[in-house]
N, C-alpha and C positions, 0 to 999 in steps of 0.2 A: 934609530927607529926601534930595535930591541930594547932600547932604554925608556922611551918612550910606554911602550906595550906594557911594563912592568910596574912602571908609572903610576898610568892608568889603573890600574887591577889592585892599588892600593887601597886599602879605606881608611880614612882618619877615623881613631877612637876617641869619643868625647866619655866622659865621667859626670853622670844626670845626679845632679843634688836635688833631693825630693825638697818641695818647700815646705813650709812652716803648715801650713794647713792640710799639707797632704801626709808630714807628719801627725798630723792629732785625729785622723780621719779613723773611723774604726769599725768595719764592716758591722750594717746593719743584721741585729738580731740577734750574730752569733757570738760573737764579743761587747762590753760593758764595761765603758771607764768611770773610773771613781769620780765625782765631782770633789771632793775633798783630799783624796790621796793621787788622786789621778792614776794609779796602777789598773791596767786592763786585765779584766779578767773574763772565762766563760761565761757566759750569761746562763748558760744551764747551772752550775757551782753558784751562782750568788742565785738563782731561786732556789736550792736546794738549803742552802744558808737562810733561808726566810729574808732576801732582799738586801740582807748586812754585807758591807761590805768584808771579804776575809782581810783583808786586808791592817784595815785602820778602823773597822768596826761601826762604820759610818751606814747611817739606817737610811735607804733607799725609800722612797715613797710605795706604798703598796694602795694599790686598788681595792675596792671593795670586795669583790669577788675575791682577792685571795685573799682580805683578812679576814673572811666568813671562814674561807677553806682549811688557814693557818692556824685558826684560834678555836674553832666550836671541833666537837666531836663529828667522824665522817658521818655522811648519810643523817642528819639530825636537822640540816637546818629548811624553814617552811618561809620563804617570804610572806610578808605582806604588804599590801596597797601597792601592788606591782602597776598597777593600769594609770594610777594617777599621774596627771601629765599637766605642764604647767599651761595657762593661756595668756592673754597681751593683756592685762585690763588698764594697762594706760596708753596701748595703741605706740609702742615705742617701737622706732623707726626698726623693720629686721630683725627685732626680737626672736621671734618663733622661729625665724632660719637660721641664725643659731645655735637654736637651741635643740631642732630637729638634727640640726650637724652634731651636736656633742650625741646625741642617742644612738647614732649608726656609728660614729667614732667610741663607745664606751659599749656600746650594748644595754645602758641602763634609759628607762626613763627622765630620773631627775638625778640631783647630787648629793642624793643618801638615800642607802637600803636599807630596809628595815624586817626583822624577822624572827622567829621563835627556833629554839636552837636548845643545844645540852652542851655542858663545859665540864669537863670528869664524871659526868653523868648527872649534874644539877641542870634545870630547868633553867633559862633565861630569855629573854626578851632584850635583840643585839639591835643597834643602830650604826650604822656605818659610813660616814660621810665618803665623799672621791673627790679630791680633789682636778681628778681628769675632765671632772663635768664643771664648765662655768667653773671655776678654778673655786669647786666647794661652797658656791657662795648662796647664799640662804636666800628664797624667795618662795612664798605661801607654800607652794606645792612640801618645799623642805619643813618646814616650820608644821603641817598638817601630818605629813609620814609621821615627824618624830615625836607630836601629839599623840598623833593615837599608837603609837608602840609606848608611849609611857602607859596611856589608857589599857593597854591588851595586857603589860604587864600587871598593872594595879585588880585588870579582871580576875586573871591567874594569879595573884597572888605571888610573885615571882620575882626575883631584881631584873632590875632596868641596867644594861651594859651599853654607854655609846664612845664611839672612839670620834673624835671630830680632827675635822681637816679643811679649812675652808679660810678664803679671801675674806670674812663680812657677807653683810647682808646685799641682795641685788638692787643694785640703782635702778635698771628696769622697772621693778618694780615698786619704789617709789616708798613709800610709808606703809604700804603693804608688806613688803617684806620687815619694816622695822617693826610693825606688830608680830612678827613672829616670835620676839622676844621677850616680850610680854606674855605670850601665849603658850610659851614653853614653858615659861618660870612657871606659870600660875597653872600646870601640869605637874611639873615636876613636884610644887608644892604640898598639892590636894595627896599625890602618889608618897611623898612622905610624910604628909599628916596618917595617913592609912598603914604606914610601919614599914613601907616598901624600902628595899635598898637600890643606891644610886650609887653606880662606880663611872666615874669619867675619865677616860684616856685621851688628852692632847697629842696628837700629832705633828708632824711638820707639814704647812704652816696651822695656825689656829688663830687667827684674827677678825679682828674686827666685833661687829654685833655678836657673835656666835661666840665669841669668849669671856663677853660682858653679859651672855645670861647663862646657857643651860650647862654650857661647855665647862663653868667656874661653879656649879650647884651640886656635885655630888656631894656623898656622903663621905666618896675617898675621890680625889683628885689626884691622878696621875700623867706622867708625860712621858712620852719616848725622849733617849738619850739625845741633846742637843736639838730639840724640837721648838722653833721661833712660834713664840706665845707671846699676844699681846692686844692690844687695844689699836691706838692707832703707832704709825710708823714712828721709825727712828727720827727721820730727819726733821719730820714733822714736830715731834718732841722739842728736838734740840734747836730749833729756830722761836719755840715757843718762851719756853726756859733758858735760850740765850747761855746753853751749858753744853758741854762733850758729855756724853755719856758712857757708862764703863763700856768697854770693847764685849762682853759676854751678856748686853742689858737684854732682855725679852729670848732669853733662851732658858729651857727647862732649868738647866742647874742653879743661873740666875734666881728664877722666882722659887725652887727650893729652899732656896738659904735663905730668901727673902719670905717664908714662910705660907705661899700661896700654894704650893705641893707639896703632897703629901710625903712624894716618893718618885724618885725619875726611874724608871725599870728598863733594863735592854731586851728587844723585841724574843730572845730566847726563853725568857724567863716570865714574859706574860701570862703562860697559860697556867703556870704551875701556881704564881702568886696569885691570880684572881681566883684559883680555883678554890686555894688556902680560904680566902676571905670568905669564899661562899659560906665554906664547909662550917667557918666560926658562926656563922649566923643560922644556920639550923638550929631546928630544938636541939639541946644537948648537944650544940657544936665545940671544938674544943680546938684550941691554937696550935699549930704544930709547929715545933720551933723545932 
């Protein structure tokens, strides 16, 4: 009976192997794993880092709203065409909801903001795609913003700065959006017949229509470190061509070598290099090496 008692009052001890998914799991918000190095780190430390990873130096997607904050001088930047909003005009199934979900999920109206801003204290006129909205992808409303910030620049007299980040043009809306491409170039055009300068920064990703016009039209063409640039897709390619394609095709350093960029810059050193380029194009501007 005492043996018994004693028995009972035992407890088996198990040893709880965490599984493979509750290994990779990583508390929202406050920590951030590398998609490339996989190393978790503060999510405070890698915005303080401007989104790189410390790690393996792997450029994080940034928002619009912090590349205005990260890139322009504080208190300087003035949006414009804040209120335009996109509508259905081919009546596609669900459109507008959503696209009204991407505006309360982003805070923005559409998928590039556009604005007048100072960079070491030079005037500019910034366009800034998100790829958080409609995954960047260009439709009238986008195509109209980055129009008339070419336009506001060419008023002012001022460079045109756009960073792009985007799927392509929207299926939604249909040949409507592939006029935007036409109607950027023939902006961007008019804005450098008039003496205006155009610096373009690629981001990850930059495809589709949106790299086949205004995104490949500046005066400097530039790309963040390992940023997928391209037309259409991989696989797509190589089912056409019936060929492998190198392991590193349609990434920045790719089309550097291949002579399509000017220059692949790391996101630390953006502000100082554009600001260089400004300064050369003043009257009496002078290269600082």
């Amino acid at each position: 009976m005492l043996k018994d008692i004693f028995t009972k009052s035992k407890k088996k001890k198990y040893a709880t192997i965490p599984s493979e998914a509750a290994k990779q799991d990583v508390p929202e918000g406050i920590m951030t794993k590398c998609p490339e190095c996989k190393k978790i780190m503060y999510t405070k430390e890698l915005m303080k880092n401007m989104k790189v990873c410390i790690n393996c130096g792997h450029h994080h997607p940034m928002n619009a709203a912090e590349r205005f904050e990260s890139f322009l001088d504080k208190e300087t930047f003035q949006e414009l065409d804040r209120e335009m909003i996109s509508e259905n005009p081919l009546a596609f199934p669900d459109y507008l909801e959503k696209v009204e979900k991407d505006r309360k999920k982003t805070g923005m109206n559409e998928a590039v903001m556009t604005g007048i801003g100072e960079l070491d204290g030079f005037q500019i006129v910034l366009a800034v795609m998100d790829s958080t909205f409609r995954m960047g992808s260009m439709g009238s409303v986008v195509g109209e913003k980055i129009t008339r910030a070419i336009e506001k620049a060419d008023e002012l007299k001022v460079p045109f700065i756009i960073f792009t980040a985007s799927g392509g043009a929207r299926m939604q809306e249909g040949v409507l959006s592939l006029m935007q491409m036409a109607k950027t170039s023939v902006a961007l055009k008019r804005f450098s017949d008039n003496g205006g300068l155009i610096i373009s920064i690629m981001t990850h990703p930059t495809t589709g229509g949106v790299s086949a016009s205004f995104a490949s039209l500046g005066d400097f063409n530039f790309a963040e470190p390992k940023a997928l640039i391209g037309f259409a897709g991989r696989r797509i390619i190589e089912q056409t061509i019936r060929e492998e394609l190198p392991e590193d095709f349609q990434t920045a350093e790719f089309l550097l070598k291949h002579g399509q960029l000017d220059a692949v810059i790391h996101r630390s050193k953006l502000r100082e290099e554009i600001a260089n380029i400004l300064s050369i194009h003043q009257p009496g501007g002078e290269l600082k090496w």
